[in-house]
N, C-alpha and C positions, 0 to 999 in steps of 0.2 A: 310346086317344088319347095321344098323346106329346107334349110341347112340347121344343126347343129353344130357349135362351133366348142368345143370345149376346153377350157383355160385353166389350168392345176395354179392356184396362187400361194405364194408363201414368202412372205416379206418382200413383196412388190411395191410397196407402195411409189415409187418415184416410175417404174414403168406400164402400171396395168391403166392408168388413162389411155397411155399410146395405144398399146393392143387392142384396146375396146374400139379406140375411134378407130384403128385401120381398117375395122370388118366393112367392107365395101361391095355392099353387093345389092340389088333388084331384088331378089329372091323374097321371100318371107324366111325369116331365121331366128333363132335364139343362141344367147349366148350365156353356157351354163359355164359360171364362174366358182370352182373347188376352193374354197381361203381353208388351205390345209394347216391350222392352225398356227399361222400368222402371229409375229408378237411384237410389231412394227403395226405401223393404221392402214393397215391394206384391208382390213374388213370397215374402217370408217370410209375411205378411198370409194372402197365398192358399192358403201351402200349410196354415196351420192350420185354414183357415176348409175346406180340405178333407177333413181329418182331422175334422172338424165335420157336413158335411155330404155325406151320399156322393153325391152330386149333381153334385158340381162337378168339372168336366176342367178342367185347367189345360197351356194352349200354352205354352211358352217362344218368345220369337223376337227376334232383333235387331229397334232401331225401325226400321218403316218407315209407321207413322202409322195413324190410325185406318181408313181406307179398305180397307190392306191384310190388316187384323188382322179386320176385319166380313167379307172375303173369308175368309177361312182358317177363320175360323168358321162360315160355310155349306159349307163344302168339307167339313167333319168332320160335321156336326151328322147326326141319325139320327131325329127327329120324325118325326111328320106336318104340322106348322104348326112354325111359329117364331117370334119376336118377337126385336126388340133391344132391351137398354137400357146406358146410358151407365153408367161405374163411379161416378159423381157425380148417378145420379137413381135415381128409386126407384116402385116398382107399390104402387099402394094397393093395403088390405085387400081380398081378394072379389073384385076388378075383373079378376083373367085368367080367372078360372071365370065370369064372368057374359059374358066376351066368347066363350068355349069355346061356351055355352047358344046365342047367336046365331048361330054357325059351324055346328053341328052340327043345325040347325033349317033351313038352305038347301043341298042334293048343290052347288049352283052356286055357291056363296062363294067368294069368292079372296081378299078380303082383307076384314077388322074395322077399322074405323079409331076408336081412343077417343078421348076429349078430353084433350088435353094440358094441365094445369095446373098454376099457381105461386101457393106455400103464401103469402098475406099475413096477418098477425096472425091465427095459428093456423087460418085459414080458406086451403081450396083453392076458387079463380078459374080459371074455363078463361080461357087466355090471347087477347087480342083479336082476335087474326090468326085463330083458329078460330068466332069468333060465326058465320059463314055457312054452318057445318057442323055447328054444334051442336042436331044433331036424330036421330031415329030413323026411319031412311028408306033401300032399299036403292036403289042409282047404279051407274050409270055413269058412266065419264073422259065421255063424249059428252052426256051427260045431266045431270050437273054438273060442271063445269071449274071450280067453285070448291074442288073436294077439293085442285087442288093447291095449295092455301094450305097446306094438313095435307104437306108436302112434305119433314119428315124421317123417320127409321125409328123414332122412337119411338113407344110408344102404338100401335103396329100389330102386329095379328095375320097373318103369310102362311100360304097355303097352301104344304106342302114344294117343289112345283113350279118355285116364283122362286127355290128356292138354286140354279139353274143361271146366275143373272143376279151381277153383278158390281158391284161399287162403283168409281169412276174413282178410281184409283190416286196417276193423274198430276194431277188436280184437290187442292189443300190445302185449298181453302175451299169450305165446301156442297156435298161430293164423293157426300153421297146423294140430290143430286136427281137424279139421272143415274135409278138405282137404283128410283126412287120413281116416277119417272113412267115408267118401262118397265112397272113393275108395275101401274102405273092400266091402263097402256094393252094390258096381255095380258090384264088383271081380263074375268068375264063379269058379277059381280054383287058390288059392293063396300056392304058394311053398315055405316054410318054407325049412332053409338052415343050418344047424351046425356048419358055422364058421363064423369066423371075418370077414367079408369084410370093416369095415371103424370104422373109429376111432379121 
């Protein structure tokens, strides 16, 4: 099992160490890092945190915004599943190995979906928008339409299959709903998770 993990960066430089070190996993994985034309030292940032970790691929590219940078990094990536995370969040301890354990327990999973949460005084909250999902239950888009409240690419595990799907380019705002709900909608068995995996 492989993960790709793919990280769109653009003036990161004070959080793309955190996100690097969160990837916590057994697995064998890469982590293809987009510096979507960066003009802060997130491409110096990177390249050390490469020299650090041999894991990490790093894109150069002029900006052309996160959408296109989350594309470019499904076009490279070389897993068998994938996830994304933002260069300003970060995967708890354990939580991509235990979403791995639920993947590999269903031939029919297409997608993991964890709870997404925000750290208040020291403590991690799954955030509100996710209370109707916050359970352990495998779905369907048809079978529950409330997944897409869970409606960006964080916190999700894919099968390598949806890197052939695209993020709208030409959308600037909430340009992975497009993305997300294509993906409920090819899903045959999507596995709802009851904890934090990313934050």
């Amino acid at each position: 099992m492989k993960i790709s993990i793919i990280i769109p960066v653009f003036n990161a430089v004070n959080t793309i160490r955190r996100a690097i070190a969160s990837v916590d996993t057994k697995q064998n994985y890469e982590i293809i890092c987009i510096n979507d034309g960066s003009t802060d030292d997130s491409k110096i940032e990177l390249e050390k945190l490469q020299n650090e970790y041999k894991h990490v691929i790093i894109i150069n590219q002029e900006n052309q915004g996160a959408a296109a940078s989350r594309n470019v990094g499904l076009a490279n990536m070389t897993g068998d599943v994938f996830m994304f995370l933002d260069a300003d969040d970060q995967f708890l301890p354990g939580k991509m190995d235990q979403m791995i354990q639920y993947y590999e327990k269903n031939e029919h999973l297409d997608i993991v979906i964890g709870q997404i949460g925000r750290g208040l005084n020291g403590d991690w909250k799954v955030i509100p928008t996710h209370e109707d999902i916050h359970r352990e239950a495998i779905v369907s888009l048809a079978e529950a339409p409330e997944i897409l409240q869970s409606i960006g690419p964080g916190g999700k595990l894919f099968k390598a299959k949806f890197n052939t799907l695209r993020f709208d380019e030409d959308v600037v705002f909430c340009e992975e709903h497009t993305f997300v709900t294509r993906a409920y909608l090819m899903s045959r068995d999507i596995q709802l998770v009851p904890f934090i995996v990313y934050g």
